[in-house]
N, C-alpha and C positions, 0 to 999 in steps of 0.2 A: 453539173453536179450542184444540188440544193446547199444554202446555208447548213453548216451543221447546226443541229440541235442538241445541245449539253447539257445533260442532267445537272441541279444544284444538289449536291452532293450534303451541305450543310453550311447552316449561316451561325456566325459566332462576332462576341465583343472585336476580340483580338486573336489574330492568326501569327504565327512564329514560324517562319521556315529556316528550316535547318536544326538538328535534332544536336547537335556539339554541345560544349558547357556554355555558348552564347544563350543558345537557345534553349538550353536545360533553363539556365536564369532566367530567361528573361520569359517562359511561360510558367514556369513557379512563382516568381514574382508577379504576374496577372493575376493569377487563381487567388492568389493570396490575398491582394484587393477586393478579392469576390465575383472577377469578371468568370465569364465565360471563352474557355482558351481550347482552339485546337494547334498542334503542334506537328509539324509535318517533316518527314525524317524520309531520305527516297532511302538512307540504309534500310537495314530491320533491327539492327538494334542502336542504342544512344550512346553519343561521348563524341561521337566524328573523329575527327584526328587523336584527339585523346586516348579513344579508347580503339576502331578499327583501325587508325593509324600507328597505333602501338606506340605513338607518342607519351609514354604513360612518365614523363614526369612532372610533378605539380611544383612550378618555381616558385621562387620564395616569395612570403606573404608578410615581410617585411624587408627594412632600408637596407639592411646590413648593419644596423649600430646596435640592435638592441630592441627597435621600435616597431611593431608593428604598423603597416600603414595599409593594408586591404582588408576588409571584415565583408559584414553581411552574409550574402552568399558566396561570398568569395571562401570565408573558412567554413561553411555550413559542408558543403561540396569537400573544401577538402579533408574534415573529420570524416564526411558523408564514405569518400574512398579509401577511406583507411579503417571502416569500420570494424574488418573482420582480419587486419593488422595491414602494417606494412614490408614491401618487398623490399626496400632501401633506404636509407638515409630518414629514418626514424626523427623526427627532431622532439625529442625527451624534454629539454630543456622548457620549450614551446607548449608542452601539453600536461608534463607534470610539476611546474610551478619553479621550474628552474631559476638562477639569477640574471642579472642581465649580461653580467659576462660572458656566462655559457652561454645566453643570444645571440650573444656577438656571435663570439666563439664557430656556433653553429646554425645556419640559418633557419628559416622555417618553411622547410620546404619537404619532402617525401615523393619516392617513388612507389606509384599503387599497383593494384593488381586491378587490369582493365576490365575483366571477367566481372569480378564484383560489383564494380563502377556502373558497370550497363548495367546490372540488374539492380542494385540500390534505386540509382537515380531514375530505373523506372517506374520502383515502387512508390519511392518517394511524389514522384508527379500525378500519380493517379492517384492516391493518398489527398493530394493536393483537387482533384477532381479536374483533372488534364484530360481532353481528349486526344491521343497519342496516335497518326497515322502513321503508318509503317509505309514500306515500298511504296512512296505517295511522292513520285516531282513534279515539280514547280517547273509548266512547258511554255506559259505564258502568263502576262497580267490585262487585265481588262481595265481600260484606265478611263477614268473621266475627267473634265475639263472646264473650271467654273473661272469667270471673270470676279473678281471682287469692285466693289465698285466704294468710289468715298463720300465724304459726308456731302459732299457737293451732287453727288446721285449721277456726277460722270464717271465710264470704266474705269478702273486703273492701267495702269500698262502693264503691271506684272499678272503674270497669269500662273494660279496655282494646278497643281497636276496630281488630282487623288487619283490612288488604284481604288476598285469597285470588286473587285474578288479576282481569284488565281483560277487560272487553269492547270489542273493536275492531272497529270497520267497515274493510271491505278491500275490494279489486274480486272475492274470492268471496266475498263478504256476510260474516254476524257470526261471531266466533272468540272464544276465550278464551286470555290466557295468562296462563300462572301463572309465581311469583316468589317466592322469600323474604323478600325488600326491595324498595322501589318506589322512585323517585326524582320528584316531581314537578317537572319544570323546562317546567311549560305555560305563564306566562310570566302564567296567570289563575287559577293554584289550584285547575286545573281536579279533578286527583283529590283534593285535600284539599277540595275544596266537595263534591264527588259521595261524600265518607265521608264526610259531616257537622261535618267539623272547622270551630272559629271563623274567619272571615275578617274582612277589613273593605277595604271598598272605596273606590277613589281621590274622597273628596266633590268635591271640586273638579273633577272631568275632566279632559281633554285636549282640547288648543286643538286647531285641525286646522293638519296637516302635509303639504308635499306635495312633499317631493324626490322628482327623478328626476334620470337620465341625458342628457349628449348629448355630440356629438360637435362640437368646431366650430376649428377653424385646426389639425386635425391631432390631438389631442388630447384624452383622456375630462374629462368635466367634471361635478362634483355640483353640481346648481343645488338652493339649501337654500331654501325655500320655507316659511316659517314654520319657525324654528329652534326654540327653545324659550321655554318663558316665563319671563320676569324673574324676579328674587326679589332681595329686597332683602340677600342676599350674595352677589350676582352679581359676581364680578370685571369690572373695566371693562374686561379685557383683552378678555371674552366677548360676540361679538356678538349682536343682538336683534334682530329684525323685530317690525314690528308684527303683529296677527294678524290672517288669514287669512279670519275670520269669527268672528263673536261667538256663534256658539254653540259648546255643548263635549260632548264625546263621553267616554260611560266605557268602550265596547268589551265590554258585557257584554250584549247584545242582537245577534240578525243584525239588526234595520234599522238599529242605531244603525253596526252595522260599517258597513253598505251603503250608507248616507248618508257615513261621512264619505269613505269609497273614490268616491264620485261627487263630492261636493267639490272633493275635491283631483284628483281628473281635471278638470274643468273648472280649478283653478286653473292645471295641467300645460300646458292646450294653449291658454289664454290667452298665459302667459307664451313657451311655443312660439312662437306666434304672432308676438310681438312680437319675438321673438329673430331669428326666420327675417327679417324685415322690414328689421333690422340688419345682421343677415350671411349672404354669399351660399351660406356654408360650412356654416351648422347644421344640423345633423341631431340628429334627438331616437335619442336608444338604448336607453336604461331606465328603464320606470318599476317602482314597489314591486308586488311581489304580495301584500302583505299591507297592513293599516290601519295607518300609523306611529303607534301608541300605545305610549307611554312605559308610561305606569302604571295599573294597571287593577285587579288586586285582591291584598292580599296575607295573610297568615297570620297568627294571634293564636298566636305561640309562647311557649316556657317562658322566654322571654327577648326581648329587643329590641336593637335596634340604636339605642341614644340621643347624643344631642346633647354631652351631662354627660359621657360617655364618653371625647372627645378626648383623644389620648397618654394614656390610660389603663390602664394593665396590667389585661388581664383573667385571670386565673388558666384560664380556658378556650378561650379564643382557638383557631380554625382560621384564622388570616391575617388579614390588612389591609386596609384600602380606604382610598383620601385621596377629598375632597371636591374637585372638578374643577374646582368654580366658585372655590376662592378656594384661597389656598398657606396652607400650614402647620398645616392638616386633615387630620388620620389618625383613625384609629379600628382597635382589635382586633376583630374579629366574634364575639362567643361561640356556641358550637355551639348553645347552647338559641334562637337563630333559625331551626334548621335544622327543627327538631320541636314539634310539634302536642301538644299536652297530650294523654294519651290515644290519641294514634295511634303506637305504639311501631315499627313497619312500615315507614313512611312520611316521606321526607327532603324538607324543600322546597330548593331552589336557584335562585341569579338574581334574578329581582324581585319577588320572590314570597314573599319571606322575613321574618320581623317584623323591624320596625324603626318607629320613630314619624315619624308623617308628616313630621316636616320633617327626615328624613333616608331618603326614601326616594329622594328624586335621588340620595342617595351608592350607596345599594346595586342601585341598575336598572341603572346601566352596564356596560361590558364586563368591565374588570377585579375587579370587585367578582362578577359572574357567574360567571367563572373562580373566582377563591379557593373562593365557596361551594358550586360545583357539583363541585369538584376533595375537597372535605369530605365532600360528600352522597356521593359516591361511595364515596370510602371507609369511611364510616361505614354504608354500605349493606353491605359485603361482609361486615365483622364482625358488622353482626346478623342475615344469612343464615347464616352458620356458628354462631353463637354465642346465637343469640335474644336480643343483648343488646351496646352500646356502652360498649365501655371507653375512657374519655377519655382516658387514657395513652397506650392502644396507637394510638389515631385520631392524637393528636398526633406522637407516631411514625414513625407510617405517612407522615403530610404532611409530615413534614421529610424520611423517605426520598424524598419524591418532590419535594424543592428547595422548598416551603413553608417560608418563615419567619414564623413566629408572634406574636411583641410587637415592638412597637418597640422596646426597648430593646437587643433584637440584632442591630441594624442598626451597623454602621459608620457616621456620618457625617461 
């Protein structure tokens, strides 16, 4: 059999895989540079976990004291889903000019309605002038390989490793697009494992999860079905169930996906079951289309997201994230989470970013997604133009576009 030959499909600035709120950010913040951005989603519609995972809560976008500490697109995104109201936990205080007590009091956070979510954020991207592929994955990368060499005009020894475009499965079979910059917001590292970059994968797994939807006295209902797992800095504010089954799932195999997605079907129409039994009025309306897993694999970057780090001023900071489970956890994100030692091309965003394992519940969530995906983005645009990120102009860039960067320029 001959080499295949692959249609290019389309060549762009910056390419974003993965359609979640990484990757909502972080191709809205291209477009928004002015670059040319395709966005690549193998669902058919946007939000990932957020929205086909029914994971529809937006955690808080501040410390717990009072203070704000994620902006930009972190709160664009979450008025963006709460535009045509909120399902839950309204925060009033937060949007209609409340005091700082009632901040404390009540965080700023909301549960949305995922329906809305996908179609906002799609409008909003193409608005933005997004090229948006639907049923489009990411089956390989096509990677190049340059020596840099020093002023002496001998090699060096480090060798950097660009990708040169993606190989995508589509419903006309395999295509290729090419990019200057890539954006990885797959949510599993998927193109930085397919270049060979370091990862390290969640040891622990993931309990299984099994929200869905219903309808019942009139009104939408998120039944949470194994919530998350304890940890011994869990606010007592935050509720727990016990778990769902004692095995655990890393989401890096299809039978381990496919086991835990028959799981938690069977947990779904148990509890159904018993619901309808109760009342005359239930009706079931949605379940996930995807495996609610939290955390699956993330990136061995030039930096991490550490613990030691709280209210820390980092000198290179792209934004904020607070720790959800307990008040009075911030942390600055430094851009060397965003990049792979050696992969100069290539941005990670969302949950997927380094950070030491007991701080990757801070960085999987929604807000925390925004900030870095809203970075990766821009940081993609200048090293398409520029073969090369300037922290200045990146830092810049994100406060042009309402990022706030240390704590310490926060009003409290």
């Amino acid at each position: 059999m001959g080499k295949e030959k692959l249609n290019l499909l389309c060549c762009c600035d910056v390419a974003v895989a993965g359609g979640g709120v990484a990757g909502i950010a972080a191709a809205l913040a291209a477009a928004r540079q002015g670059a040319d951005v395709v966005l690549l989603e193998k669902q058919c519609v946007l939000g990932g976990l957020a929205t086909s995972g029914l994971v529809t809560v937006y955690l808080p976008l501040c410390d717990g004291r009072g203070n704000q500490v994620s902006y930009g697109l972190a709160e664009e995104l979450f008025r963006l889903s709460i535009r045509y109201g909120a399902q839950r936990k309204y925060p009033r205080a937060w949007l209609e000019g409340g005091t700082k007590e009632e901040r404390i009091a009540k965080r700023y956070e909301v549960q949305f309605n995922p329906v809305y979510f996908q179609l906002l954020a799609e409008k909003l991207l193409k608005e933005a002038g997004v090229r948006i592929c639907y049923d489009t994955l990411v089956s390989q990368v096509i990677m190049e390989e340059e020596k840099r060499t020093g002023a002496s005009g001998e090699t060096a020894q480090n060798t950097e490793k660009k990708i040169e475009g993606l190989i995508v499965e589509t419903v006309e079979g395999r295509g290729v697009i090419r990019a200057g910059c890539f954006v990885d917001a797959t949510g599993d590292a998927r193109l930085l494992r397919m270049a060979g970059a370091q990862v390290h994968r969640y040891e622990k797994r993931n309990i299984l999860a099994a929200w869905y939807y219903d309808v019942s006295d009139g009104r939408l209902h998120l039944n949470m079905l194994g919530t998350v797992e304890e940890s011994d800095c869990m606010s007592k504010e935050r509720h727990t169930d016990e778990p769902l089954s004692s095995r655990r799932f890393g989401g890096m195999s299809w039978e381990d996906n496919s086991q835990f997605l028959q799981l938690a079907h069977e947990q779904m129409i148990f509890d159904m079951d018993r619901k309808r039994k109760e009342n005359a009025d239930f009706e079931a309306a949605l379940i996930p289309a995807m495996p609610q897993l939290r955390m699956i694999c993330r990136v061995e970057g030039e930096a991490s997201l550490r613990s030691e780090d709280r209210e820390r001023y980092l000198p290179d900071s792209i934004g904020m994230a607070a720790d959800w489970r307990r008040r009075g956890y911030v942390y600055e994100i430094p851009f060397g989470c965003l990049r792979a030692p050696g992969f100069p091309n290539i941005l990670a965003a969302g949950r997927i970013i380094s950070v030491q394992e007991d701080m990757w519940e801070v960085s999987r969530v929604i807000p925390a997604c925004a900030v870095t995906g809203q970075a990766a983005g821009i940081a993609a645009v200048l090293y398409s133009r520029e073969e090369q990120i300037d922290l200045v102009k990146l830092q810049e860039y994100l406060r042009g576009q309402n990022q706030i960067l240390h704590f310490r320029e926060i009003n409290g």
